[in-house]
C-alpha positions as protocol buffer text, in pm:
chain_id: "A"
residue {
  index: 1
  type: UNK
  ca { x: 10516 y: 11256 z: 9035 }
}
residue {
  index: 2
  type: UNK
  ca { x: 10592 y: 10892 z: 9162 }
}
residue {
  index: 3
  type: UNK
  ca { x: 10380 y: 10734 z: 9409 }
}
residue {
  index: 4
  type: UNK
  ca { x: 10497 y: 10498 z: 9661 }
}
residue {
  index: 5
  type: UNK
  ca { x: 10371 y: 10184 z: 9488 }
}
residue {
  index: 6
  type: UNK
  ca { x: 10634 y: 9862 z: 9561 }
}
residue {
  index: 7
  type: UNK
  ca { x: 10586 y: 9527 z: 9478 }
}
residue {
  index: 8
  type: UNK
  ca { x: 10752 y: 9286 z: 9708 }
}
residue {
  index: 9
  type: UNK
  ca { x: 10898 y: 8896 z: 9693 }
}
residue {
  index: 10
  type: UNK
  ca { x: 11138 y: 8664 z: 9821 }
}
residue {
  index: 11
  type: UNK
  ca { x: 11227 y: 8689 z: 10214 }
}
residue {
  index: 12
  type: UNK
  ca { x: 11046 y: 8862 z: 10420 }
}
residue {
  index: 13
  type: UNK
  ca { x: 11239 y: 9187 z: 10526 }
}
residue {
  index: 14
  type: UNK
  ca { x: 11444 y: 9200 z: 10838 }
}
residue {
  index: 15
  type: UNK
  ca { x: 11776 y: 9328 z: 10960 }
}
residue {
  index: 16
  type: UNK
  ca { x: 11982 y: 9076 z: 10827 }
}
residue {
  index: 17
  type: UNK
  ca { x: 11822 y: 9030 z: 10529 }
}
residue {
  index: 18
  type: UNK
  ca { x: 11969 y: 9107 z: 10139 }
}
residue {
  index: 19
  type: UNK
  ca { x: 11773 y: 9293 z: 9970 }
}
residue {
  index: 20
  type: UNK
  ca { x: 11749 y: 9351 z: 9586 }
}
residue {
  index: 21
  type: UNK
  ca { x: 11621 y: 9693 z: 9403 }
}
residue {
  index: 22
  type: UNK
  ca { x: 11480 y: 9587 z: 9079 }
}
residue {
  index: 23
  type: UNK
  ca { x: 11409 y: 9936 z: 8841 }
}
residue {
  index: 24
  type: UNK
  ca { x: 11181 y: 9839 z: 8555 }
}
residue {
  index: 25
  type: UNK
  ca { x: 11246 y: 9962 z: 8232 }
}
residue {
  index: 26
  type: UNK
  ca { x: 11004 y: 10256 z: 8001 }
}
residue {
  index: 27
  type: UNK
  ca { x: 10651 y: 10106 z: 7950 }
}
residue {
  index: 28
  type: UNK
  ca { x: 10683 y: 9814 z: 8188 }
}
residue {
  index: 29
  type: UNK
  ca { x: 10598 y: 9757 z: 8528 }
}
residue {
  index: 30
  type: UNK
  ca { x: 10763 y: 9606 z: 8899 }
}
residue {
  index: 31
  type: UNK
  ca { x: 10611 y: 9235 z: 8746 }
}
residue {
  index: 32
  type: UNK
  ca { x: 10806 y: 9271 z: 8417 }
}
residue {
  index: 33
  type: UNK
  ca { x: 11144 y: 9382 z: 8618 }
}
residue {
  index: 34
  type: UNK
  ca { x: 11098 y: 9079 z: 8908 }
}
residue {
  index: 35
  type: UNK
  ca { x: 11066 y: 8801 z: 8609 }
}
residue {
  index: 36
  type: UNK
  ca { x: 11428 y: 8786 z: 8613 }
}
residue {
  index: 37
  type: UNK
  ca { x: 11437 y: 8645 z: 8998 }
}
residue {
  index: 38
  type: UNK
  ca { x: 11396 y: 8305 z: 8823 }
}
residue {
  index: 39
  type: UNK
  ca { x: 11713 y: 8325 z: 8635 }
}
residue {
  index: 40
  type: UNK
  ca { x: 11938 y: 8547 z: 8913 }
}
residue {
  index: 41
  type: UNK
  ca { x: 12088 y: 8379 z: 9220 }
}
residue {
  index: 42
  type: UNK
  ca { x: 11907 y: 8537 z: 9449 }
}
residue {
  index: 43
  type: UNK
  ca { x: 11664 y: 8263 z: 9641 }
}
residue {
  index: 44
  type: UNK
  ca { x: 11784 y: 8429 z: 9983 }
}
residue {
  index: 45
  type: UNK
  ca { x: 11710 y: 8792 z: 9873 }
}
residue {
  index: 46
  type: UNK
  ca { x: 11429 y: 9015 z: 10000 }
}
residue {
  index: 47
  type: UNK
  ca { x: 11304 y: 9197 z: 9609 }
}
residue {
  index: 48
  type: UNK
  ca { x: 11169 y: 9497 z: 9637 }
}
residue {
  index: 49
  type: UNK
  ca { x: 11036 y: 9721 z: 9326 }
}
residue {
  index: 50
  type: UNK
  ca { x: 10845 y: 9990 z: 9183 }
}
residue {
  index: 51
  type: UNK
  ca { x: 10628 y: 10081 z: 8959 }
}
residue {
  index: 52
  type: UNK
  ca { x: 10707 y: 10392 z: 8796 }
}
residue {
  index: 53
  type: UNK
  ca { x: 10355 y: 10622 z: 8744 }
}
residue {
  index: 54
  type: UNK
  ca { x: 10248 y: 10550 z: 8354 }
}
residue {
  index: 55
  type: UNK
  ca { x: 10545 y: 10324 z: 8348 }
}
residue {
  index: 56
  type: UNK
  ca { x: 10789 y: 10583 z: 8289 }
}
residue {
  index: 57
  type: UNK
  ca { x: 11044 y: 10679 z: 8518 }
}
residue {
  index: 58
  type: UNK
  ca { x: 11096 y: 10981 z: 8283 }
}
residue {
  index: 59
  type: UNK
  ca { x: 10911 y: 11114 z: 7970 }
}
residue {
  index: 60
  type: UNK
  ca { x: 11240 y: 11160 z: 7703 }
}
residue {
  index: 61
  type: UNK
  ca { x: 11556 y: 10994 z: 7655 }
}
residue {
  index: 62
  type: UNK
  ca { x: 11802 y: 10989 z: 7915 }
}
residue {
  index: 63
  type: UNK
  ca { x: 12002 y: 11164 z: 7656 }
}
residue {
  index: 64
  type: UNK
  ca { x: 11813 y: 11426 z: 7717 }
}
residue {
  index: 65
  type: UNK
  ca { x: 11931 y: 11726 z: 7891 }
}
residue {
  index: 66
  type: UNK
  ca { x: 11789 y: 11684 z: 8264 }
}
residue {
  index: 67
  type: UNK
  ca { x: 11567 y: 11943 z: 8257 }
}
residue {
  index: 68
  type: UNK
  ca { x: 11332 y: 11814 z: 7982 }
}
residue {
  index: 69
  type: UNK
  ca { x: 11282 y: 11525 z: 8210 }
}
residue {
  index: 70
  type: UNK
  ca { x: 11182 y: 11691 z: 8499 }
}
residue {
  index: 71
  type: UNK
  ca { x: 11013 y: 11672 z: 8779 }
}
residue {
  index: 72
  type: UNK
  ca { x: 10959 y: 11299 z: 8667 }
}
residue {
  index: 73
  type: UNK
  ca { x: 11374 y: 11231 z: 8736 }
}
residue {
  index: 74
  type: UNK
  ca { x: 11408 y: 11386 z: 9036 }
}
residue {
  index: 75
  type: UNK
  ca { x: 11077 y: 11232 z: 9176 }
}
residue {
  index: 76
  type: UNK
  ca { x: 11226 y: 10863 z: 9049 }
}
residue {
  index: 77
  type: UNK
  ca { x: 11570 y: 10913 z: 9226 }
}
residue {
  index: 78
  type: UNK
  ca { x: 11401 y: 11056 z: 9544 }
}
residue {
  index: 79
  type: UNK
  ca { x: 11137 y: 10728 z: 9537 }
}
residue {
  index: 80
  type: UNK
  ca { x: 11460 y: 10528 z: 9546 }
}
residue {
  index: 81
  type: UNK
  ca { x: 11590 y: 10679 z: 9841 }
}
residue {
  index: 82
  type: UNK
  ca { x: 11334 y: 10668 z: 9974 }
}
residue {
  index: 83
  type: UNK
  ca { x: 11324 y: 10292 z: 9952 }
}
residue {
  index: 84
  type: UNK
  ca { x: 11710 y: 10307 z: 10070 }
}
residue {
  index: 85
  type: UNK
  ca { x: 11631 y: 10526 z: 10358 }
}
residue {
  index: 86
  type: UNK
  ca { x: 11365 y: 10323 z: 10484 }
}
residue {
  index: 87
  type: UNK
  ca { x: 11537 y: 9970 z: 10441 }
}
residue {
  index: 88
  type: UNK
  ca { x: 11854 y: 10142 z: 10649 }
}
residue {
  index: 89
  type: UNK
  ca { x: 11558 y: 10246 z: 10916 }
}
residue {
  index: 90
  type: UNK
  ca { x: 11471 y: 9880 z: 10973 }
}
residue {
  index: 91
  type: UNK
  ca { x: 11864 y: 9795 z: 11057 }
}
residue {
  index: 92
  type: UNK
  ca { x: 11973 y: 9691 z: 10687 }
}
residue {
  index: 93
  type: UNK
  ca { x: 12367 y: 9781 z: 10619 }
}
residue {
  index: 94
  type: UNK
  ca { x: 12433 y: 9932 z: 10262 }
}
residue {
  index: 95
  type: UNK
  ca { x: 12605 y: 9682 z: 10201 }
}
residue {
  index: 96
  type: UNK
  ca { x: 12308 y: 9421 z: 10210 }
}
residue {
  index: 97
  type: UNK
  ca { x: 12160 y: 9646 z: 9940 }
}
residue {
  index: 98
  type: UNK
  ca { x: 12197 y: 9555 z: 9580 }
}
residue {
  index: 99
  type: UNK
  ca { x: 12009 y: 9706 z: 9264 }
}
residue {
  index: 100
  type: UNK
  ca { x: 11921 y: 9595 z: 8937 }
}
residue {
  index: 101
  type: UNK
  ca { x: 11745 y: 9765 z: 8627 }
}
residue {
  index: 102
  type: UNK
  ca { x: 11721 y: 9744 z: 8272 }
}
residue {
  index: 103
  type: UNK
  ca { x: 11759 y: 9995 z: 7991 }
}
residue {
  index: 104
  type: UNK
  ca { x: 11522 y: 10321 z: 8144 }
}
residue {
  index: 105
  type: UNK
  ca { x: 11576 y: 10169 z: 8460 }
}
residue {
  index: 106
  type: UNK
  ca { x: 11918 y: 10067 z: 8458 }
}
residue {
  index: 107
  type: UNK
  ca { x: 11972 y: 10420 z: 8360 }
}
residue {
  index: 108
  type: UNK
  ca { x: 11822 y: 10562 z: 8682 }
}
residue {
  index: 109
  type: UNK
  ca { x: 11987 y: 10310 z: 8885 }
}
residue {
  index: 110
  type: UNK
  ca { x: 12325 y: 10405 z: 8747 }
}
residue {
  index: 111
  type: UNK
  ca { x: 12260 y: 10787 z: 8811 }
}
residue {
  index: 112
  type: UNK
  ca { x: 12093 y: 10660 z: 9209 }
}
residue {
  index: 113
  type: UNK
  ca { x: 12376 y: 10522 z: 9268 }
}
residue {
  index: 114
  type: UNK
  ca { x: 12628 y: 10762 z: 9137 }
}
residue {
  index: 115
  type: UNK
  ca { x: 12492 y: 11083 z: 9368 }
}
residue {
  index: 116
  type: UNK
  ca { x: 12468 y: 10833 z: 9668 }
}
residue {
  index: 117
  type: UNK
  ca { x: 12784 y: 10606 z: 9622 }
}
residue {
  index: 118
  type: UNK
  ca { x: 12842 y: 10425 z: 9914 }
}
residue {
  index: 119
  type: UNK
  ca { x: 12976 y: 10047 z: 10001 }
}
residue {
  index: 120
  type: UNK
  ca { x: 12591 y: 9861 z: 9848 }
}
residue {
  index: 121
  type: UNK
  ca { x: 12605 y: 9497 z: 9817 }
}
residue {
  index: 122
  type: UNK
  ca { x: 12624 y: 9506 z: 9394 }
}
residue {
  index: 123
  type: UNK
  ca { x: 12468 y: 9667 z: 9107 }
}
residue {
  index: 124
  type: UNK
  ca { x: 12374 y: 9527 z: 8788 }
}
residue {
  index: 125
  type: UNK
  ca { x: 12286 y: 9724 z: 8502 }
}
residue {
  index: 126
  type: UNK
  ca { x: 12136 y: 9552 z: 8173 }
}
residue {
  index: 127
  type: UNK
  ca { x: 12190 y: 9825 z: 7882 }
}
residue {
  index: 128
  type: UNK
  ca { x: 12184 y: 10182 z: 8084 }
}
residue {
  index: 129
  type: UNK
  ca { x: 12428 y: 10522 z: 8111 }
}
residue {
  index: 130
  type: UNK
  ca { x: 12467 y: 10792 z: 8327 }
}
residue {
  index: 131
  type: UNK
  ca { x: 12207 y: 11037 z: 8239 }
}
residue {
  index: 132
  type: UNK
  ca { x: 12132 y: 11392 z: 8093 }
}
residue {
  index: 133
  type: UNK
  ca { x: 12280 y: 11536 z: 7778 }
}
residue {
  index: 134
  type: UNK
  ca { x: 12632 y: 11505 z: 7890 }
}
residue {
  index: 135
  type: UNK
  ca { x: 12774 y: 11364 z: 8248 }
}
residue {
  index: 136
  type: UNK
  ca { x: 12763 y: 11578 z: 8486 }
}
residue {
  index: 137
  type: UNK
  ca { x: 13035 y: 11481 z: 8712 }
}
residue {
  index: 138
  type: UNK
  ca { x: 12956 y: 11748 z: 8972 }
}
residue {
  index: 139
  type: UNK
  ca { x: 12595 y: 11550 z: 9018 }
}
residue {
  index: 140
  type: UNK
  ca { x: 12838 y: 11226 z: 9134 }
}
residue {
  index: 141
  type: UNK
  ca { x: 12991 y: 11242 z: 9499 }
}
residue {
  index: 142
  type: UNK
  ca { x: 13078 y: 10939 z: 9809 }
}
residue {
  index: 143
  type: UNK
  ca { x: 13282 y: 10596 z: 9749 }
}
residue {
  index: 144
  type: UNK
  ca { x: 13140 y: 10267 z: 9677 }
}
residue {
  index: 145
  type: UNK
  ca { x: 13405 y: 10110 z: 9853 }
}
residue {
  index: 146
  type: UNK
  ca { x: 13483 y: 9824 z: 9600 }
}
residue {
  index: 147
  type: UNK
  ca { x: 13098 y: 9760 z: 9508 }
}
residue {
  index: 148
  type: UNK
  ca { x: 13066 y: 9565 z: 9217 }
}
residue {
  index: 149
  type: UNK
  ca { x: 12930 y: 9663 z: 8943 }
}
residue {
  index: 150
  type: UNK
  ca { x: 12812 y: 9503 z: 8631 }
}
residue {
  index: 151
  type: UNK
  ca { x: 12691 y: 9679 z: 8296 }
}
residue {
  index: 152
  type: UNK
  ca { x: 12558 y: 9482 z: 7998 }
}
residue {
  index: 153
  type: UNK
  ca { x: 12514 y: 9569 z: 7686 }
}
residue {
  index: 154
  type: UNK
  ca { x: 12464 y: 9565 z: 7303 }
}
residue {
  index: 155
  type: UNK
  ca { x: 12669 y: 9753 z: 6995 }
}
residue {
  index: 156
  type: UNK
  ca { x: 12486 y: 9941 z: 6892 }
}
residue {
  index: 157
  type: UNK
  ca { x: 12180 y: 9950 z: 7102 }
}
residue {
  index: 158
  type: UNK
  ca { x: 11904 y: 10152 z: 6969 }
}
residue {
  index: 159
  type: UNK
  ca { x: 11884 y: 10412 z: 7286 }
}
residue {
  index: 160
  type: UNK
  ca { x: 12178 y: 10368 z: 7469 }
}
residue {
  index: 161
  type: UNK
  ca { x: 12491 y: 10502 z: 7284 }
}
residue {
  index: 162
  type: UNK
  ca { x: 12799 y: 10247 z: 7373 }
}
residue {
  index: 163
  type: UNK
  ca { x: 12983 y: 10566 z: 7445 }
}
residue {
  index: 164
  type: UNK
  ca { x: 12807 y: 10656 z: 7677 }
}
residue {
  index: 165
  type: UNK
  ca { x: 12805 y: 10320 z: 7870 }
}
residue {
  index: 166
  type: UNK
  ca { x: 13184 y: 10360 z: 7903 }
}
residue {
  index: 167
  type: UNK
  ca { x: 13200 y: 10694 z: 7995 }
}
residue {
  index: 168
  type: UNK
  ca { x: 12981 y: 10571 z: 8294 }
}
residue {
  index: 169
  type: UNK
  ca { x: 13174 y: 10303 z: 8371 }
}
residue {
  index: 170
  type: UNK
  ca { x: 13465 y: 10534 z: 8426 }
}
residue {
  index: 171
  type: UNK
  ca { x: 13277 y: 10746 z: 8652 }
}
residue {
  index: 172
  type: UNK
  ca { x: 13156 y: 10420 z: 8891 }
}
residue {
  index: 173
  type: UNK
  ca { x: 13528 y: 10307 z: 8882 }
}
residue {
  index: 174
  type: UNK
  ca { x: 13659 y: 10699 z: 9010 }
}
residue {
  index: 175
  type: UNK
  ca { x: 13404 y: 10642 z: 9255 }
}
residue {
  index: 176
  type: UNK
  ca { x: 13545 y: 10319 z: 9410 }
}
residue {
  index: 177
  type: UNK
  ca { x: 13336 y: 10087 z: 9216 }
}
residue {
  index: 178
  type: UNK
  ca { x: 13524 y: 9728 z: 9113 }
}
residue {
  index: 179
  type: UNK
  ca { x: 13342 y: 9813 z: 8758 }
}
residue {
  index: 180
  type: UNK
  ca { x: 13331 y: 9475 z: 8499 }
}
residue {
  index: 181
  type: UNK
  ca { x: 13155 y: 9611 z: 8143 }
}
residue {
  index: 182
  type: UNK
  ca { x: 13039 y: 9380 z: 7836 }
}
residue {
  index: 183
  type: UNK
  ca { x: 12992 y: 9471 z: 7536 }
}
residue {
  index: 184
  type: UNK
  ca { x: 12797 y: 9263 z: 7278 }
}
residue {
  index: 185
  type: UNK
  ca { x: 12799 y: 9266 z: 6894 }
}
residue {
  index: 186
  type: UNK
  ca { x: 12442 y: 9350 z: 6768 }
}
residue {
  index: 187
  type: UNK
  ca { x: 12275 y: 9172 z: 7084 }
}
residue {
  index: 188
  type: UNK
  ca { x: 11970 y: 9413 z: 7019 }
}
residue {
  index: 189
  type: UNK
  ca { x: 11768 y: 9608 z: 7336 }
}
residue {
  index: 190
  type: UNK
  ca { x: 11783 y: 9304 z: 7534 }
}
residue {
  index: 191
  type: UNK
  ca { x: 11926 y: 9085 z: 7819 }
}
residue {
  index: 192
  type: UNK
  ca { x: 12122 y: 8782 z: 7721 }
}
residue {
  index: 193
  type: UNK
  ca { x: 12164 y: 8471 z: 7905 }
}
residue {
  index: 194
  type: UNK
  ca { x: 12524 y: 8550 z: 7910 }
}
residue {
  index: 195
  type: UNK
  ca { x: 12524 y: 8915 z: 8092 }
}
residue {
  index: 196
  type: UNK
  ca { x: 12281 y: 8664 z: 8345 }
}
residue {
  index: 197
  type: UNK
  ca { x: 12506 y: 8428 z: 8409 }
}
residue {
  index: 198
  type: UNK
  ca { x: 12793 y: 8771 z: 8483 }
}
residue {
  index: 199
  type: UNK
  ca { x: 12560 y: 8925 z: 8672 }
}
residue {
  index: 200
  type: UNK
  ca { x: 12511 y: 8654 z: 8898 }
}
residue {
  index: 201
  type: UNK
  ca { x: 12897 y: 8548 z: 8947 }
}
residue {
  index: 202
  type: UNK
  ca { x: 13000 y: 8888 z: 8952 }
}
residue {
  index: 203
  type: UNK
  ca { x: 12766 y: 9064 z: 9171 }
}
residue {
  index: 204
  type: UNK
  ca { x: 12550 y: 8793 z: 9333 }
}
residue {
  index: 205
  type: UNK
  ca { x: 12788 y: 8545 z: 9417 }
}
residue {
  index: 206
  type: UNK
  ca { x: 13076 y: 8777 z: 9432 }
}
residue {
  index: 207
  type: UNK
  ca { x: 13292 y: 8559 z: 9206 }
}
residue {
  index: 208
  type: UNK
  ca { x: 13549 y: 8678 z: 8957 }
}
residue {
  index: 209
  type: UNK
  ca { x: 13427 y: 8728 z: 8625 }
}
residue {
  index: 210
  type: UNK
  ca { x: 13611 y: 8470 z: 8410 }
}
């Protein structure tokens, strides 16, 4: 199961602070995820983010149905609330939360998210779906209130089926989500400097995407 073990940067917390989520992707770690500050508009952010134990939020593909990955998938989404819970504890309002993950972790932020919808600050997803072997819409309940949402990523990706990635999108923009997807031609399992540059207008500086 996974342990409390958060990695911290930027301002230090208070009530008034932002705070950013970062998930790390399969095989990496909280310093891997927390590279990107450098290229995301987020000097005046509190980071926060774990480190998954072995790496690995979960041990098969998201694709997978959600049994085979527990208790490891349950034990990531209840770490993250756990993070929520205590950030609301200190006086933080949802909507000063944002999150951000990449492929393995993007996934789990997605599905976070999606059972606990509610008015955050953003969410940024580089290459991730709603997970389990299909969507399981009864799993997805609250409103995000107009959060925005950004989801990057490549056709075709090697994990992540494109499908999928829209499907999801659909289900964060039933939920209240202001959802913007991109789509790249044979980008590979990456991020690109362009879904960077969305990310930050969209979510972080609450622009519209142009």
């Amino acid at each position: 199961m996974h342990k409390k073990n958060i990695s911290y940067a930027g301002k230090k917390l208070s009530a008034d602070s932002k705070v950013l989520i970062m998930i790390h992707g399969r095989g990496a770690g909280a310093e891997d995820i927390m590279g990107l500050t450098g290229y995301l508009d987020v000097s005046e952010f509190s980071v926060l983010a774990p480190t998954a134990t072995n790496n690995t939020w979960y041990p098969y593909s998201f694709l997978a149905p959600p049994s085979q990955n527990e208790p490891w998938l349950s034990s990531g989404i209840n770490l993250i609330k756990t993070i929520v819970d205590d950030l609301i504890a200190l006086g933080i309002k949802t909507e000063q939360i944002y999150f951000l993950g990449f492929s393995q972790g993007a996934c789990l932020t997605l599905e976070f998210t999606s059972r606990h919808a509610k008015h955050y600050g953003g969410i940024v997803a580089f290459t991730g779906g709603l997970i389990g072997d299909r969507i399981y819409k009864q799993n997805y309940s609250g409103n995000f209130q107009g959060t925005p949402v950004f989801i990057g990523t490549s056709d075709p990706d090697t994990h992540v089926p494109v499908e999928r990635v829209k499907a999801s999108a659909e289900i964060l923009t039933e939920l209240g989500a202001a959802t913007e997807i991109r789509i790249y031609k044979n980008m590979g399992h990456t991020i690109s400097g362009e879904e960077i540059r969305l990310a930050n207008e969209f979510v972080f500086q609450k622009k519209p995407v142009q």
